[in-house]
N, C-alpha and C positions, 0 to 999 in steps of 0.2 A: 504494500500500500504506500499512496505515495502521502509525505507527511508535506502539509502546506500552512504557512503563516501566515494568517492575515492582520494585518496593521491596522491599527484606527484610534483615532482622537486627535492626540498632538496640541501644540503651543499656539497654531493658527484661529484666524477670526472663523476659520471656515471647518472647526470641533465639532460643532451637530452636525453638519451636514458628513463628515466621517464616519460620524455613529450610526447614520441611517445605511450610509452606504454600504459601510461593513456587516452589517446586522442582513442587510439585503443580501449579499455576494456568501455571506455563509448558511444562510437558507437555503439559496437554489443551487449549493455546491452537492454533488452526488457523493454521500458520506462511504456508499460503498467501494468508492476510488480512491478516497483523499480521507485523509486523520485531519481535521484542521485545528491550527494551535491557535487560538484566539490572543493577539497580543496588542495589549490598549497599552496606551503614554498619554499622562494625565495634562492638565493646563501647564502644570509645573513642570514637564520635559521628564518625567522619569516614566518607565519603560515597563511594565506587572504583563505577566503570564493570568491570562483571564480564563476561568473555567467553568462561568457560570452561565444562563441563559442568552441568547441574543436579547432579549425582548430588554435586559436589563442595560445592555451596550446603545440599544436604540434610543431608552427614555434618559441615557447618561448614567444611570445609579449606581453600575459598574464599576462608578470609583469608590462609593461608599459601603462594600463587600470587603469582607479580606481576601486578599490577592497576595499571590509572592509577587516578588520582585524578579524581573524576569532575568535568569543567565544567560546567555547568548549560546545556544550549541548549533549543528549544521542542521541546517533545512534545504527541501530539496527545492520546494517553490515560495515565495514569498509574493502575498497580493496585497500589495500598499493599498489603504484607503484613507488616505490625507492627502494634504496641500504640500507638493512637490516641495517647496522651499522648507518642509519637516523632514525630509532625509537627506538635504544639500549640505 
């Protein structure tokens, strides 16, 4: 199985519209192909390994869960859902 990251939130004005995107893009991903690692980065620039609903990434509340802090290991795909100037 392929394991896939998907990114979302970040320091940009354009935070919700991340959460909707992501919350979207990991719905209609076919679970039986892809493991997806949900990985949120809060207002404040830090980076949590998210394991808990979409619905919770979509309305924001995903920061106020406990989450770890994410350690960076390899993946095979990564699907950004921020404002480009968040990974530059």
């Amino acid at each position: 199985m392929i394991r896939l990251g998907v990114l979302f939130g970040g320091r940009s004005g354009e935070h919700e519209i991340s959460l909707m995107s992501a919350a979207s893009v990991i719905n209609a991903i076919d679970k039986s192909k892809y493991e997806v690692v949900q990985i949120g980065i809060t207002r404040e620039g830090e980076w949590y390994l998210y394991e808990g609903p979409t619905e919770r990434i979509e309305d924001g509340s995903w920061e106020k869960e406990p989450k770890q802090l994410l350690l960076l290991t390899r993946r095979n795909i990564v699907f950004p859902c921020l404002d480009v100037a968040e990974i530059l």
